[in-house]
C-alpha positions in Angstrom: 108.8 113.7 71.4 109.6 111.3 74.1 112.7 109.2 74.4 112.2 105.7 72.8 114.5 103.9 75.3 111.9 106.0 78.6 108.9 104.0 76.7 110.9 100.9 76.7 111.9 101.4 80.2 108.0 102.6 81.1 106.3 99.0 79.8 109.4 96.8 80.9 107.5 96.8 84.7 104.7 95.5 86.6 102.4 98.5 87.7 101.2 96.3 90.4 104.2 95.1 91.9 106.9 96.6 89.8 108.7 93.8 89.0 111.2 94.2 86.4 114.3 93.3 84.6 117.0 91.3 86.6 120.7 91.1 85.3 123.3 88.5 86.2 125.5 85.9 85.3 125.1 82.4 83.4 127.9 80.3 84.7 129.5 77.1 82.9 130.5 74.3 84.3 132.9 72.1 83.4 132.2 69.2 85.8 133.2 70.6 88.9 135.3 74.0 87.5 133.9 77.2 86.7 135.3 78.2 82.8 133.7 81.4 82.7 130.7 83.9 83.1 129.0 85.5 80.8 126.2 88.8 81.4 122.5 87.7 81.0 119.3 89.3 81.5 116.2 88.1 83.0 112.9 90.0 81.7 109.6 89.2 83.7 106.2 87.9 81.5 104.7 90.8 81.0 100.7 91.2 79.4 98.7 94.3 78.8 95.6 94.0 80.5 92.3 96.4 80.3 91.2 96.9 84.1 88.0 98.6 85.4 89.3 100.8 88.3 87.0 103.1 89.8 88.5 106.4 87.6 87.4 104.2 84.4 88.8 101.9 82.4 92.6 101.8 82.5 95.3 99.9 80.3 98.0 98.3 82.2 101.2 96.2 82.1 101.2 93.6 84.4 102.9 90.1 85.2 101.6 86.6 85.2 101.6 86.6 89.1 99.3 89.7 89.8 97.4 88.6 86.9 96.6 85.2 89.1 96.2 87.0 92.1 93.5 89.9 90.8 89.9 88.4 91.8 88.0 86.2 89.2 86.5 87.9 86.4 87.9 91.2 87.2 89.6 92.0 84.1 87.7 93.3 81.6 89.2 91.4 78.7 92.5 90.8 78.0 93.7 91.9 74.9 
């Protein structure tokens, strides 16, 4: 039985271009003073998309960039 937080991790990236989740800081302002920073996280838009490839159809995670950048029509219906 697999790990849930390794499926988590698995479908939290691009399988094109492996984009993923980026951590930082928000930082407020108060005019022109920094009062404090707190952690955030930054999670790419992610869609599941059925793709022809030549092994067969495949299901994959992939972001809204490589989504716009796959030829027209080459999905197979997004679902």
């Amino acid at each position: 039985m697999e790990n849930k937080c390794s499926i988590f991790q698995k479908n939290m990236r691009c399988e094109i271009c492996g984009k993923t989740t980026v951590f930082g800081n928000k930082v407020a302002h108060d005019r022109m003073y920094v009062n404090g920073r707190t952690p955030r996280k930054v999670k790419p838009n992610l869609h599941t998309v059925h793709l022809d490839t030549p092994n067969g159809r495949k299901k994959m995670t992939v972001c809204t960039r490589c989504m716009r950048k796959l030829p027209k029509g080459f999905p197979a219906g997004n679902s």
